[in-house]
C-alpha atoms as a printed R data frame, in Angstrom:
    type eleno elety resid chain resno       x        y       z
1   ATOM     1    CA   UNK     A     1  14.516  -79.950 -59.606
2   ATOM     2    CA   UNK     A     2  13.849  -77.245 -56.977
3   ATOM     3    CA   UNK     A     3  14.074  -78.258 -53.263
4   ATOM     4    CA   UNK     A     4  11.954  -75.060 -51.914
5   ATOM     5    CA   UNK     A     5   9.015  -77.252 -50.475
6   ATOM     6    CA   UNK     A     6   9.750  -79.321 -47.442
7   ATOM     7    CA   UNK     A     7   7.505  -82.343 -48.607
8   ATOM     8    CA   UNK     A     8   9.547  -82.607 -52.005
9   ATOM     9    CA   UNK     A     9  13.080  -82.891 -49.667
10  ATOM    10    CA   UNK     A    10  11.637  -85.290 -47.491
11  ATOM    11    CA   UNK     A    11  10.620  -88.311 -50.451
12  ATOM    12    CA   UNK     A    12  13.347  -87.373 -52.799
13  ATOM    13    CA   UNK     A    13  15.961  -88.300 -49.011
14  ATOM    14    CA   UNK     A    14  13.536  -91.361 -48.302
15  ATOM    15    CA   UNK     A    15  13.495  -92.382 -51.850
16  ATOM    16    CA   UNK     A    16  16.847  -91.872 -52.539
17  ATOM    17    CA   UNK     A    17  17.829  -93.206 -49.226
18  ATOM    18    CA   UNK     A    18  16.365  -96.741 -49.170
19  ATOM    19    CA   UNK     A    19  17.214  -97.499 -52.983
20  ATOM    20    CA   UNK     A    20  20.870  -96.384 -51.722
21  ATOM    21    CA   UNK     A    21  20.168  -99.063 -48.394
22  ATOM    22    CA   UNK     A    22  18.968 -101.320 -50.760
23  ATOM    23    CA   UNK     A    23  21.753 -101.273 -52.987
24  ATOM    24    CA   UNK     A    24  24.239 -101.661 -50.115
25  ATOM    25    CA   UNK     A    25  22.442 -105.010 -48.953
26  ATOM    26    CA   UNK     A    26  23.513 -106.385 -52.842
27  ATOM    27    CA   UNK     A    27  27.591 -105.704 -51.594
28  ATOM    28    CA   UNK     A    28  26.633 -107.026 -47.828
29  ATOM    29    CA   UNK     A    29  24.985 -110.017 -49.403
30  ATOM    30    CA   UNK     A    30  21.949 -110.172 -47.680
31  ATOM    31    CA   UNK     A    31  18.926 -112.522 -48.948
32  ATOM    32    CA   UNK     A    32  17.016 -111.119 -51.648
33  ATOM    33    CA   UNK     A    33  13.699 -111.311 -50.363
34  ATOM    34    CA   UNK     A    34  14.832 -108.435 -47.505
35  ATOM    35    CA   UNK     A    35  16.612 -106.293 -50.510
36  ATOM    36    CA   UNK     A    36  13.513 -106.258 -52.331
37  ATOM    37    CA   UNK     A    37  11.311 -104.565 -49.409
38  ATOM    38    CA   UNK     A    38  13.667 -101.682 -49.295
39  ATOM    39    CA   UNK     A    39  13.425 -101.343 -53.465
40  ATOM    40    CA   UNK     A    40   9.581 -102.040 -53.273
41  ATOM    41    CA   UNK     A    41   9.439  -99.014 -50.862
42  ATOM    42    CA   UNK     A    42  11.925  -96.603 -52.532
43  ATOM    43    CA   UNK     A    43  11.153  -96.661 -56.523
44  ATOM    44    CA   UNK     A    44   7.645  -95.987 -55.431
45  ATOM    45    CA   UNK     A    45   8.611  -92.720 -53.161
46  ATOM    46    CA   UNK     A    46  10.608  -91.905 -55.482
47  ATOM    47    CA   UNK     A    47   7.997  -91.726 -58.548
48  ATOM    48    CA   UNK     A    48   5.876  -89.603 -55.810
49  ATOM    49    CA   UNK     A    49   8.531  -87.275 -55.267
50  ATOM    50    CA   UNK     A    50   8.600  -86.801 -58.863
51  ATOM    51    CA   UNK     A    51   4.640  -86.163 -59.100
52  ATOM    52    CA   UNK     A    52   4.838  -83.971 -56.168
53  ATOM    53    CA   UNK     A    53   8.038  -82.000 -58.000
54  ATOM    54    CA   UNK     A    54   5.767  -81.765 -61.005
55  ATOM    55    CA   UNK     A    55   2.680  -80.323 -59.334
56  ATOM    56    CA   UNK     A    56   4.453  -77.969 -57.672
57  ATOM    57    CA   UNK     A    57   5.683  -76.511 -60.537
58  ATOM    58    CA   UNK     A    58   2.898  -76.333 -62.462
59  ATOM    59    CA   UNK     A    59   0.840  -74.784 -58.993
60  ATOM    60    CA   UNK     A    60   3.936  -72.034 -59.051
61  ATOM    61    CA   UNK     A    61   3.493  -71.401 -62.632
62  ATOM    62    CA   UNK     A    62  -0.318  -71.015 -62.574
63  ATOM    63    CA   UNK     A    63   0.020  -68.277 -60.029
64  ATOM    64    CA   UNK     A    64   2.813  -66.594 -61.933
65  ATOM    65    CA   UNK     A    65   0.308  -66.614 -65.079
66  ATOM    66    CA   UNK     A    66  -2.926  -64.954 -62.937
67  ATOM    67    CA   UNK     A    67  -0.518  -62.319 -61.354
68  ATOM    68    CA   UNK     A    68   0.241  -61.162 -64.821
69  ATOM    69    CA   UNK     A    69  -3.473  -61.129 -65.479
70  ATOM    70    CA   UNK     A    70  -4.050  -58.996 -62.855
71  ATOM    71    CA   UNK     A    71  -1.488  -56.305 -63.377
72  ATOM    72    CA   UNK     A    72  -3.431  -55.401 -67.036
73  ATOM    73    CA   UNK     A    73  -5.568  -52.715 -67.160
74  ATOM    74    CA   UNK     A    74  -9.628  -53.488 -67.535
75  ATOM    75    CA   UNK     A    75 -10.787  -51.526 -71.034
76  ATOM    76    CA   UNK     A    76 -13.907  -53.186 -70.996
77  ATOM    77    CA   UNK     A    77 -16.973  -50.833 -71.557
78  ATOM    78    CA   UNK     A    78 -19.581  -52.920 -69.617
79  ATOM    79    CA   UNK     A    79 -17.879  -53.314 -66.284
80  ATOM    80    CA   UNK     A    80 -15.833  -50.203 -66.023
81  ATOM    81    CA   UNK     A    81 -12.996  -51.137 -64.030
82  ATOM    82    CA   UNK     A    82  -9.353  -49.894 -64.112
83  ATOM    83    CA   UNK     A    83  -7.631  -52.894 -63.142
84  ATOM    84    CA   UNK     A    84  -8.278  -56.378 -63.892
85  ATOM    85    CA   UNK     A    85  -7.635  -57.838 -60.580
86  ATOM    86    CA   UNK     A    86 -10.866  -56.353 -59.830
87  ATOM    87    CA   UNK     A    87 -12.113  -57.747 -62.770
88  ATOM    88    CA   UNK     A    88 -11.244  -61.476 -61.496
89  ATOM    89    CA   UNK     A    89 -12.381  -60.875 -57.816
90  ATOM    90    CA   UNK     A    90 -15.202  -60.175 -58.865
91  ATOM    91    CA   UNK     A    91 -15.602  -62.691 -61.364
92  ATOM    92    CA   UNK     A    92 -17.044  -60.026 -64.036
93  ATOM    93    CA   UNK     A    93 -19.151  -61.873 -66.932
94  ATOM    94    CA   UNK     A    94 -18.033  -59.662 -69.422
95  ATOM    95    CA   UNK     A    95 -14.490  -59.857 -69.112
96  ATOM    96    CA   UNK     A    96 -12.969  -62.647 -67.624
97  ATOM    97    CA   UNK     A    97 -12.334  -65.957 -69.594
98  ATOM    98    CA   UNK     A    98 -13.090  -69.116 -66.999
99  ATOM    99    CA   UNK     A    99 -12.567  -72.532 -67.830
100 ATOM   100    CA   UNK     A   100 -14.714  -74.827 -65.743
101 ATOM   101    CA   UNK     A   101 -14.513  -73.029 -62.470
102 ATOM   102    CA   UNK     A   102 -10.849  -71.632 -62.713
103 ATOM   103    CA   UNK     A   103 -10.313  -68.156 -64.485
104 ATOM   104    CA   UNK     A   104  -7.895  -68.669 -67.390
105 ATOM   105    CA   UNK     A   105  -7.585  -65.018 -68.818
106 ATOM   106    CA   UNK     A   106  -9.107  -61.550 -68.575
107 ATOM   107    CA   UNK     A   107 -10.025  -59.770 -72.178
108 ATOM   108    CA   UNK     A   108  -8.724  -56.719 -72.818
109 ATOM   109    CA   UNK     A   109 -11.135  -56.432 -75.962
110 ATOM   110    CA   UNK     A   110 -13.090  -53.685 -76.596
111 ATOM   111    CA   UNK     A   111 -14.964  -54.998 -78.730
112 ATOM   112    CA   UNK     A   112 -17.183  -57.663 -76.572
């Protein structure tokens, strides 16, 4: 798990942290009811932290996949570009393969 993004640091310490609190109310042995408030707030954070770990990664990954789009070169006969990062700022018809409103790939087909 990668701790670049502040917002992933900050649940997976308050997650962490109040299961760990929680846990050291068992040994103190403090009422159960109070225990349960810090493990009712923790395993929660905690699943966010994952889901925020998760989207992050695929976010980082996404971009990774477009900048490799955009470093091939545009062969396409209709639009005439050299590059297709022109292609996919522009948002050629011809070319570029969108799925829903997000571009997914850029064909380097000639044949079209």
């Amino acid at each position: 798990m990668v701790m670049d993004n502040l917002t992933n640091r900050w649940l997976a310490t308050l997650g962490i942290g109040a299961l760990i609190f929680g846990l050291a109310l068992i040994v103190l042995r403090v009422p159960v009811r109070t225990m349960m408030i810090f493990f009712a707030i923790g395993i929660p954070v905690v699943f966010l932290w994952l889901y925020a770990d998760e989207r992050d990664r695929k976010q980082k990954k996404e971009i990774e996949e477009l900048s490799k789009i955009q470093q091939q070169p545009c062969i396409c006969s209709v639009c005439k570009h050299e590059q297709a990062e022109v292609c996919i700022d522009q948002k050629c018809p011809c070319c570029i393969i969108l799925k829903g409103d997000s571009i997914i790939g850029h064909s380097i087909n000639p044949l079209q």
